[in-house]
C-alpha positions as CSV (number, residue, x, y, z in Angstrom):
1,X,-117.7,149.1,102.6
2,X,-120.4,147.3,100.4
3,X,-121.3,149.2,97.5
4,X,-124.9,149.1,96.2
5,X,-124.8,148.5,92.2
6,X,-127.6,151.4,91.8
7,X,-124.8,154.2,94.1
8,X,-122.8,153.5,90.6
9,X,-123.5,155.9,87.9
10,X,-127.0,155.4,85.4
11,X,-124.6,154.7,81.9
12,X,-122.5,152.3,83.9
13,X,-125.8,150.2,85.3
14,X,-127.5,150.2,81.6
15,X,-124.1,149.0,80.2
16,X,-124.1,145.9,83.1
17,X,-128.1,145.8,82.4
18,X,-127.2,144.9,78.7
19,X,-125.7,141.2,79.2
20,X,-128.9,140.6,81.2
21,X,-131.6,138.5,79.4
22,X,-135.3,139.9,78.7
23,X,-136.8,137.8,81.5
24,X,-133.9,138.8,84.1
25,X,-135.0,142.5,83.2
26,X,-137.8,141.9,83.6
27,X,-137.2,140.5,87.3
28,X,-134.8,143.6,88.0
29,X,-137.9,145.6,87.3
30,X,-139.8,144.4,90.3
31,X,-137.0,145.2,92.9
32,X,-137.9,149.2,92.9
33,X,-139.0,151.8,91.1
34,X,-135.3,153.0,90.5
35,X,-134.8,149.6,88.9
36,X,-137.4,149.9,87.1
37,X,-136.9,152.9,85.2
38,X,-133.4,152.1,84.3
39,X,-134.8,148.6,83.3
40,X,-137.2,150.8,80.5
41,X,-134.0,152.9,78.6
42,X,-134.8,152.9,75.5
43,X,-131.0,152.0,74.6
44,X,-131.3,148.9,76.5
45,X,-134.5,147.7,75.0
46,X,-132.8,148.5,71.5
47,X,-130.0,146.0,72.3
48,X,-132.1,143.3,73.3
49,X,-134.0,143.8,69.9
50,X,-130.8,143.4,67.9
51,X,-129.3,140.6,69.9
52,X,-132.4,138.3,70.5
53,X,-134.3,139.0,67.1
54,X,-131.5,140.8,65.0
55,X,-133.5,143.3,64.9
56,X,-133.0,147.3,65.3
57,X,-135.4,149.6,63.8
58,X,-138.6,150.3,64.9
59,X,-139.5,153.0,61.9
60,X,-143.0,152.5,61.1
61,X,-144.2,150.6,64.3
62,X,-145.0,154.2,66.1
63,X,-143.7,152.3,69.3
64,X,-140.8,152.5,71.7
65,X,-138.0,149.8,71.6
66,X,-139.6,148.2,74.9
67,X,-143.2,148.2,73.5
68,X,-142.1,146.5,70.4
69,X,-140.0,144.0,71.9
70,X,-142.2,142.9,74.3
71,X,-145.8,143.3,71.8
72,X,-144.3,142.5,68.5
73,X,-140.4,140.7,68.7
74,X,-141.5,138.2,72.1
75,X,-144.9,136.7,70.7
76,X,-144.1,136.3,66.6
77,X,-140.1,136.8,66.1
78,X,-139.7,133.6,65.7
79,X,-141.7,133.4,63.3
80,X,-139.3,135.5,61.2
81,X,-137.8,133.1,58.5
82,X,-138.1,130.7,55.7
83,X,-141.0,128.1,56.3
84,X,-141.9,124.7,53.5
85,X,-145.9,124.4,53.6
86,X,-147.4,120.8,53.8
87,X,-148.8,121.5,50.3
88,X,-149.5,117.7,49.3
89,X,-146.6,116.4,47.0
90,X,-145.5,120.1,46.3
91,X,-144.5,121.9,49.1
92,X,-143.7,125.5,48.9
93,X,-141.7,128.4,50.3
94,X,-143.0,130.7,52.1
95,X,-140.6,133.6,53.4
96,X,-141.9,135.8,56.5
97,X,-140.1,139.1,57.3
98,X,-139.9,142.5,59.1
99,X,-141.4,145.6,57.1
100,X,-142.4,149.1,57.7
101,X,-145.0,148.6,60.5
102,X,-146.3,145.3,60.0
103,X,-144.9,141.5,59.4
104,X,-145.5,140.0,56.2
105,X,-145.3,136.2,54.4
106,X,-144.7,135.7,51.2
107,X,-145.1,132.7,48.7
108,X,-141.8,131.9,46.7
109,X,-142.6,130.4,43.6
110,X,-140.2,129.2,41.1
111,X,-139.8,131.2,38.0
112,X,-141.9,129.7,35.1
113,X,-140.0,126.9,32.9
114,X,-137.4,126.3,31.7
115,X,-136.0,130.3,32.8
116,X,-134.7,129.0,35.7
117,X,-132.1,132.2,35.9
118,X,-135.2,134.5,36.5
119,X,-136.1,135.7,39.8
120,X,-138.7,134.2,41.9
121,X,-142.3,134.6,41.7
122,X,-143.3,136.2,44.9
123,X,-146.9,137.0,45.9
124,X,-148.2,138.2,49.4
125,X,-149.9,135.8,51.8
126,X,-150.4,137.4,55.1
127,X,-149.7,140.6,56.8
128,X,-149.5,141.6,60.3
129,X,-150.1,144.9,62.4
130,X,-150.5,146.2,65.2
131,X,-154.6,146.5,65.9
132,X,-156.2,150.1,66.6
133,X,-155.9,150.4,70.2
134,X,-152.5,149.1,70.3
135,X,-152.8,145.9,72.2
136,X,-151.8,143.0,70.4
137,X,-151.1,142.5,66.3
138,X,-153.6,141.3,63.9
139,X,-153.4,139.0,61.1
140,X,-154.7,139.4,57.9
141,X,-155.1,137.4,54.6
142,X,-153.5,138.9,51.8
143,X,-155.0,135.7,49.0
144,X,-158.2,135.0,47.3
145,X,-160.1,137.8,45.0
146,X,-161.8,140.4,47.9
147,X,-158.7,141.8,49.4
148,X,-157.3,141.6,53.0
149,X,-159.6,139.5,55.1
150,X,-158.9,137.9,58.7
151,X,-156.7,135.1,58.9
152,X,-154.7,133.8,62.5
153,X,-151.1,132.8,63.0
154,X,-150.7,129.7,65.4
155,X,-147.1,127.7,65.9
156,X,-145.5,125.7,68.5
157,X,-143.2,127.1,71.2
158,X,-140.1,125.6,70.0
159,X,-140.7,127.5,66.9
160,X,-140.1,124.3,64.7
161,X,-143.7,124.5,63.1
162,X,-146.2,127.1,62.5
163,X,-149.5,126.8,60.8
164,X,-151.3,130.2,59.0
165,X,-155.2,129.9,58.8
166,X,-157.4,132.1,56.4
167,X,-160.6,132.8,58.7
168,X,-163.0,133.7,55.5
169,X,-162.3,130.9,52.9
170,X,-165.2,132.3,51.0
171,X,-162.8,135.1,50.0
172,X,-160.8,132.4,47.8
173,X,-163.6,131.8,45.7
174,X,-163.6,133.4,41.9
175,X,-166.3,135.6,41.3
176,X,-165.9,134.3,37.7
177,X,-166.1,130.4,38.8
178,X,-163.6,127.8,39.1
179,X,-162.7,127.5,35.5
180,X,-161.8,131.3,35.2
181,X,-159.7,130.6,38.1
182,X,-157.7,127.3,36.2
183,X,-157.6,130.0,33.4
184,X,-155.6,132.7,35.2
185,X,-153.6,130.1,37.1
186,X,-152.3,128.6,34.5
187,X,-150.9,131.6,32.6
188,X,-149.1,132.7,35.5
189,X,-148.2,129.6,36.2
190,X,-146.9,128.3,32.4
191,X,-146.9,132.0,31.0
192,X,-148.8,130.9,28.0
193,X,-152.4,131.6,27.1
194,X,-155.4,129.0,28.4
195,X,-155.2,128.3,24.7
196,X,-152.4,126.7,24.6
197,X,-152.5,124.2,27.4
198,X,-154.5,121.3,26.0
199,X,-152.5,121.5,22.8
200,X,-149.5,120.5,25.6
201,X,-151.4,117.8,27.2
202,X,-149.7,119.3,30.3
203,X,-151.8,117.1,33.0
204,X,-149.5,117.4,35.1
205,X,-150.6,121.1,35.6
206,X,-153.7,120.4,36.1
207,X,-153.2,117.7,38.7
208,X,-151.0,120.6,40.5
209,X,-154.0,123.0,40.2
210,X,-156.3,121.2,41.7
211,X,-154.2,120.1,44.4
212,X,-152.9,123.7,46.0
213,X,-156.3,125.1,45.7
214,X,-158.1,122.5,47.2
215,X,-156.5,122.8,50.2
216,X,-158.0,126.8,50.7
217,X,-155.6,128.9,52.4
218,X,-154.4,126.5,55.4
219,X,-150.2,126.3,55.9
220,X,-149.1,124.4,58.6
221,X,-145.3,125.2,58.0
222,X,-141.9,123.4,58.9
223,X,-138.9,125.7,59.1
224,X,-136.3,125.7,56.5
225,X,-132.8,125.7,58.8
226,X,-130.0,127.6,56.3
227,X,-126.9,126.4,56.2
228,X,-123.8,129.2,56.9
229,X,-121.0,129.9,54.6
230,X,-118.9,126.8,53.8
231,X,-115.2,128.1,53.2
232,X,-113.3,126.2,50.6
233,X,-116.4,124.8,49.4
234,X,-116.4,124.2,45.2
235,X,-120.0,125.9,45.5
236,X,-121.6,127.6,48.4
237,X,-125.0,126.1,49.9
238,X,-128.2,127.6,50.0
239,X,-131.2,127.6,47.4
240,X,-131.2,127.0,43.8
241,X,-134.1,126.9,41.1
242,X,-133.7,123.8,39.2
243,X,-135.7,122.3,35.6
244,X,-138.2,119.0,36.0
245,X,-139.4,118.2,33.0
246,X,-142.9,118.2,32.8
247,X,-143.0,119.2,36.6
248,X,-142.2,122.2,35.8
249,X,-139.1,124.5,38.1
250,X,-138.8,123.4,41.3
251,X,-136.6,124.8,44.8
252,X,-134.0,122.5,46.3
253,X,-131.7,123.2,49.2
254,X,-128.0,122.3,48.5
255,X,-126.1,121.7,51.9
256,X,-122.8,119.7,52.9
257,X,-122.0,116.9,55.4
258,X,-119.9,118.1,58.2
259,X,-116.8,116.4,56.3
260,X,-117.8,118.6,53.6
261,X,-116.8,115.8,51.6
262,X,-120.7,115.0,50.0
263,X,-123.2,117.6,49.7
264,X,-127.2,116.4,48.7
265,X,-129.7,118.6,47.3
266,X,-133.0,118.2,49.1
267,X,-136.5,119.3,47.4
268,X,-138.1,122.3,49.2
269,X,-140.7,122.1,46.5
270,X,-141.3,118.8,45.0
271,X,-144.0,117.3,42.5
272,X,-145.9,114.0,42.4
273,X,-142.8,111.3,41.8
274,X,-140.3,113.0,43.8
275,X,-142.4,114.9,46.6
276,X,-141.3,118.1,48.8
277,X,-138.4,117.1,51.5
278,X,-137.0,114.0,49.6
279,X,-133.6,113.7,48.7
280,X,-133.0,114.8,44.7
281,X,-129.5,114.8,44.4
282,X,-126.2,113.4,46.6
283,X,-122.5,114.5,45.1
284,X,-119.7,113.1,46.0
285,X,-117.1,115.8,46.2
286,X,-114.5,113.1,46.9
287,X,-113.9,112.1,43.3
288,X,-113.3,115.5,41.0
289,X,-113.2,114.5,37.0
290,X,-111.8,116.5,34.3
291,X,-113.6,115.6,30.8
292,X,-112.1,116.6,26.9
293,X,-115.0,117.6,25.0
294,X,-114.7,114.7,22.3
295,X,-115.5,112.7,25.8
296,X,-119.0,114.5,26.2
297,X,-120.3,113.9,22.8
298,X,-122.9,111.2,23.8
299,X,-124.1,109.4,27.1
300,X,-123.2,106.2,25.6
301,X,-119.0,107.5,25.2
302,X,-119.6,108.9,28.9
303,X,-120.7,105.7,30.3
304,X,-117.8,103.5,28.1
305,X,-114.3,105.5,28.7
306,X,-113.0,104.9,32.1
307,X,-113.4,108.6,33.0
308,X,-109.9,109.9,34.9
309,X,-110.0,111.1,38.5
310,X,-108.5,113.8,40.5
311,X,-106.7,112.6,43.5
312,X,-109.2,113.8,46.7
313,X,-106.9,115.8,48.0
314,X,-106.6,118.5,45.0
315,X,-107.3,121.8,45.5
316,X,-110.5,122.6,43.9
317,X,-109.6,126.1,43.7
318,X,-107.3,126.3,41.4
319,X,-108.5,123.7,38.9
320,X,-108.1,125.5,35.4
321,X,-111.4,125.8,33.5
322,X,-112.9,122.9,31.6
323,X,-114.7,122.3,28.5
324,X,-118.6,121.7,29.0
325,X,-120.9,119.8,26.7
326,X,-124.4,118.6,26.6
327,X,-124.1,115.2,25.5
328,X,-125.7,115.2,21.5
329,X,-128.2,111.9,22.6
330,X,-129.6,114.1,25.9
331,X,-132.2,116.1,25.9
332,X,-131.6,120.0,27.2
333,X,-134.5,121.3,29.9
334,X,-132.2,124.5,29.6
335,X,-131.0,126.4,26.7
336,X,-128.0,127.5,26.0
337,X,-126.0,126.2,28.9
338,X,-122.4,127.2,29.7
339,X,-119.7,126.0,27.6
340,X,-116.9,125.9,30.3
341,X,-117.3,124.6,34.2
342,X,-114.7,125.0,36.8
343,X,-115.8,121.6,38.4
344,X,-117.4,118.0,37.7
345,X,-117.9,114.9,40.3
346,X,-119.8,111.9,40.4
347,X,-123.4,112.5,41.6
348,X,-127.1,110.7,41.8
349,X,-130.2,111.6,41.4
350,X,-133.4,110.3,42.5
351,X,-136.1,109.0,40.1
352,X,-139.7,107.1,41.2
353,X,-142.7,106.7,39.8
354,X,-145.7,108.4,40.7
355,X,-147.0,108.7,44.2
356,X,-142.7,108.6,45.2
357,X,-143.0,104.3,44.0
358,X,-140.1,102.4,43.5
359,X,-137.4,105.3,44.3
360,X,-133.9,104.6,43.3
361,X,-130.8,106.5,43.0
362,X,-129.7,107.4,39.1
363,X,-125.7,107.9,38.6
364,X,-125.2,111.3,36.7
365,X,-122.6,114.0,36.7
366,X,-122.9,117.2,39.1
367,X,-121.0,120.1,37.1
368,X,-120.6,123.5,38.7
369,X,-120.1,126.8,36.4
370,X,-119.7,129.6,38.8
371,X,-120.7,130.9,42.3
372,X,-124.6,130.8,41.3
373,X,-125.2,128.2,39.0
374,X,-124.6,124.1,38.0
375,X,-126.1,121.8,36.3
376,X,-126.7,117.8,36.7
377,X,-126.3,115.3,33.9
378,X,-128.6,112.5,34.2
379,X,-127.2,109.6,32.4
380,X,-129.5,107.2,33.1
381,X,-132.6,109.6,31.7
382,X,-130.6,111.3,29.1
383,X,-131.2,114.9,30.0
384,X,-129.6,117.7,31.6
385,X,-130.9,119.8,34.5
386,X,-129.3,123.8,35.0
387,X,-130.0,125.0,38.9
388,X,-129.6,128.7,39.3
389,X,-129.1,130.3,42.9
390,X,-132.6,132.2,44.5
391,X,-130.5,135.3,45.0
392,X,-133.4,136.9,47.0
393,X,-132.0,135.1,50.0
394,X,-128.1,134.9,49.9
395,X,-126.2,132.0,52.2
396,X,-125.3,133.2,55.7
């Protein structure tokens, strides 16, 4: 005797209904009306939520499971991420996520220099919520000096790019003028007083200023892929706040090769000689090096001694601690660095000249200290850079 799947009881067809996808649902719907109320179960709808959008609480939405999957989690989940805006040579972060009743995006911005330990700036770009009667969600600007205003969320279907658009630029204009604008910008932005900045000749600032602003409030976005948890690895990847010089803290991504035997720190946010999305540092994780400190004392000794290396094979992991050393001839963007490191390799750096001209890679020493935080030695420049971890968004 054939047995019709809907003769078997209604918690053994939801559990069968679960491994089905939203648009097979969907097509179990049409068959009858039967199917189509066991298709709406609010238990099933909260699975698919979880599995297609990791995603399972709907506090704050006032909407069923079903509702919000198919209003809210079908037309923006993807959106739901970490995105770098096309900001010129500086790029950005921008981190979207789920809240109480509404979507929002966020601008990441590095702590101000050289505090490269502190937590990221963060400041609201856009929100999104559902509109009065229900229907659809609506976007809303969250910049500029006249609170929320319209603003429109576009992207491509593959979910690689997406592009927010303030409607009402006019909203971005000071009431106070352009130069109370630079004024307030660039305290936040240095956290000194106005006062101060032209006693620093920091043009560079102003070059910046004049570049994010100029562009209004328009993001098209390309999304930051994150890298999961690398076991073994000497450091885990993810981001880390790093010191620039006169460019300020900047965001690079570390990630490893699928050898896990280099690893390369990309810029997420870059500056005029080294833009957003180039290629800052590459370590090579084949050649470990163990240093006395009477061998750190200056660049010059660094560069001289034939510096000893681990065989490739050692385990990383159980290195003892080592002795840690700015060299006396380099000059510190970070104070007060670690004394001891649990790991040093052979690494480069990239250097260019303004507008990214005449790039080359600069030999330097990548030193990790812990879990969260290492530093690079660039020999060639004399100086030393400290990265810290962005600890708002852990590794996978």
């Amino acid at each position: 005797m054939t047995l019709n799947i809907l003769q078997l009881p209604p918690e053994l067809i939801a559990h069968v209904l679960k491994f089905l996808s939203s648009s097979d649902l969907a097509t179990v719907a049409l068959v009858s009306k039967q199917c189509r109320d066991l298709v709406s179960l609010e238990s099933l709808w909260q699975h698919r939520c979880g599995q297609d959008y990791s995603f399972d609480e709907v506090e704050g939405w006032d909407l069923t499971y079903k509702q919000f999957y198919t209003k809210v989690l079908h037309k923006f989940g993807n959106c739901i991420g970490k995105w770098q805006p096309e900001v010129g040579h500086y790029g950005g972060l921008i981190d979207i996520k789920f809240d109480r009743g509404c979507i929002k995006g966020r601008e990441c911005l590095p702590p101000v220099d050289p505090h490269v330990d502190q937590p990221l700036r963060i400041r609201p770009l856009f929100s999104m919520s559902m509109a009065l009667d229900r229907s659809t969600l609506e976007v809303f600007c969250l910049k500029g000096f006249n609170g929320p205003h319209k603003g429109q969320l576009l992207w491509r279907e593959d979910g690689s790019l997406l592009v927010f658009q303030c409607s009402e630029n006019n909203n971005h204009q000071h009431p106070e003028g352009k130069q109370k604008e630079f004024e307030e910008w660039l305290t936040e932005e240095t956290g000194r007083p106005p006062s101060e900045f032209f006693v620093h000749g920091q043009e560079l600032l102003l070059m910046k200023f004049l570049v994010t602003t100029q562009l209004g409030c328009s993001y098209p976005m390309m999304r930051i892929t994150e890298q999961p948890v690398k076991p073994g690895a000497p450091i885990q990847p993810g981001l880390f706040k790093g010191n620039y010089g006169g460019h300020g803290n900047e965001i690079i991504q570390l990630s490893y090769s699928d050898t896990e035997k280099k690893a390369e720190g990309r810029k997420i946010t870059g500056d005029p000689n080294v833009p957003a999305n180039k290629m800052s540092l590459q370590i090579d994780l084949d050649h470990p090096m163990i240093l006395t400190m009477d061998q750190q004392r200056t660049v010059e000794l660094m560069e001289e001694i034939d510096i000893p290396e681990l065989p490739p094979d050692v385990n990383l992991q159980q290195l003892p601690p080592q002795p840690f050393h700015v060299p006396d001839d380099c000059y510190e963007r970070f104070r007060h660095p670690p004394t001891v490191c649990r790991a040093r390799f052979h690494g480069k750096g990239q250097i260019a000249g303004h507008g990214f001209t005449n790039p080359s890679m600069s030999s330097g020493h990548f030193i990790i200290f812990d879990d969260h935080n290492f530093g690079f030695l660039w020999l060639e420049l004399k100086s030393f850079s400290m990265y810290s971890r962005v600890l708002e968004f852990p590794c996978l």
